[in-house]
C-alpha positions as CSV (number, residue, x, y, z in Angstrom):
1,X,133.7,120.4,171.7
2,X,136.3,122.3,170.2
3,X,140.5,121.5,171.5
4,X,142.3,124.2,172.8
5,X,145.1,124.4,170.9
6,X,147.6,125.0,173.9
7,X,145.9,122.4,176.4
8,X,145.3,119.7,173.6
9,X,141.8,119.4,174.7
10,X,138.0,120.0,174.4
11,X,137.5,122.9,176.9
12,X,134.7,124.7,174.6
13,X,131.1,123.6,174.4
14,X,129.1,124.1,171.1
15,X,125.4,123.5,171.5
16,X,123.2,124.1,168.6
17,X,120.1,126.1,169.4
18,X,117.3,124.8,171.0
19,X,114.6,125.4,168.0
20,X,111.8,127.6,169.4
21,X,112.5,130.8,170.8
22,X,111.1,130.7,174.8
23,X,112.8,127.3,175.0
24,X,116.4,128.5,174.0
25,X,116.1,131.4,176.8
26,X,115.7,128.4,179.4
27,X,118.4,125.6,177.8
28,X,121.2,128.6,178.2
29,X,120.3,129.3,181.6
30,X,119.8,125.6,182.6
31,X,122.7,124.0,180.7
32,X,125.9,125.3,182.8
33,X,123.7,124.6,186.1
34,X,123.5,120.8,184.6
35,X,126.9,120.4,183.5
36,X,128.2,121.1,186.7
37,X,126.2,119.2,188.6
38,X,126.7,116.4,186.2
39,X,130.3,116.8,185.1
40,X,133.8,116.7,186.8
41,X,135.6,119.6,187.0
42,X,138.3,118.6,184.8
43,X,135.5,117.7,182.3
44,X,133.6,121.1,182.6
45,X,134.2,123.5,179.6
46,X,135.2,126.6,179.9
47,X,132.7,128.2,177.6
48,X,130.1,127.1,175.9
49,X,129.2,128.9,171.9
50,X,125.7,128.4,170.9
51,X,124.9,128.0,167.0
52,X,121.8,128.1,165.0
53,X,123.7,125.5,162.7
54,X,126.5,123.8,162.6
55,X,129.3,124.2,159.6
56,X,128.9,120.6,158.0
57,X,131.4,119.0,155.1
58,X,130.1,117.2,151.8
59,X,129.1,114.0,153.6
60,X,126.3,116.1,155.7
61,X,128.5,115.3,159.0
62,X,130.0,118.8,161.2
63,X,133.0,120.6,159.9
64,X,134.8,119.6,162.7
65,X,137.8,122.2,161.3
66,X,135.2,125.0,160.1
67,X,133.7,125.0,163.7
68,X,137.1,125.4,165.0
69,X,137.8,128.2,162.9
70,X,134.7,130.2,163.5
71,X,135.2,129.7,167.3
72,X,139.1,130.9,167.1
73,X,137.9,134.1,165.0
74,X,135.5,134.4,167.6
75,X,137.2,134.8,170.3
76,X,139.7,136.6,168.8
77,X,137.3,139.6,167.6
């Protein structure tokens, strides 16, 4: 997830695509319907940002602060 910077928090969801094309279609519709039947409310993100890859450092682990970038200039375009 990536922390609001207000609530101090993971609120957002980033999934990585699924890998084929028909099965991507089906994860984004199925994947809020399981998250709320799985999830608290308080744990349930407010939106979810799908990526064909994920922004990863030197070591070959995510950019935890390059994800949160693209997601803030995201939302703010």
């Amino acid at each position: 997830g990536v922390a609001d910077a207000r609530l101090g928090q993971a609120v957002h969801l980033v999934v990585r695509g699924a890998g084929n094309p028909g099965g991507e279609d089906e994860a984004r519709a199925e994947l809020p319907i399981r998250l709320k039947r799985e999830l608290p409310n308080f744990m349930q993100p407010q939106m979810i940002h799908w990526r064909d890859a994920m922004p990863l450092n030197p070591n070959g682990k995510i950019d935890r602060t390059a994800l949160q970038t693209e997601i803030t200039q995201e939302l703010l375009s």
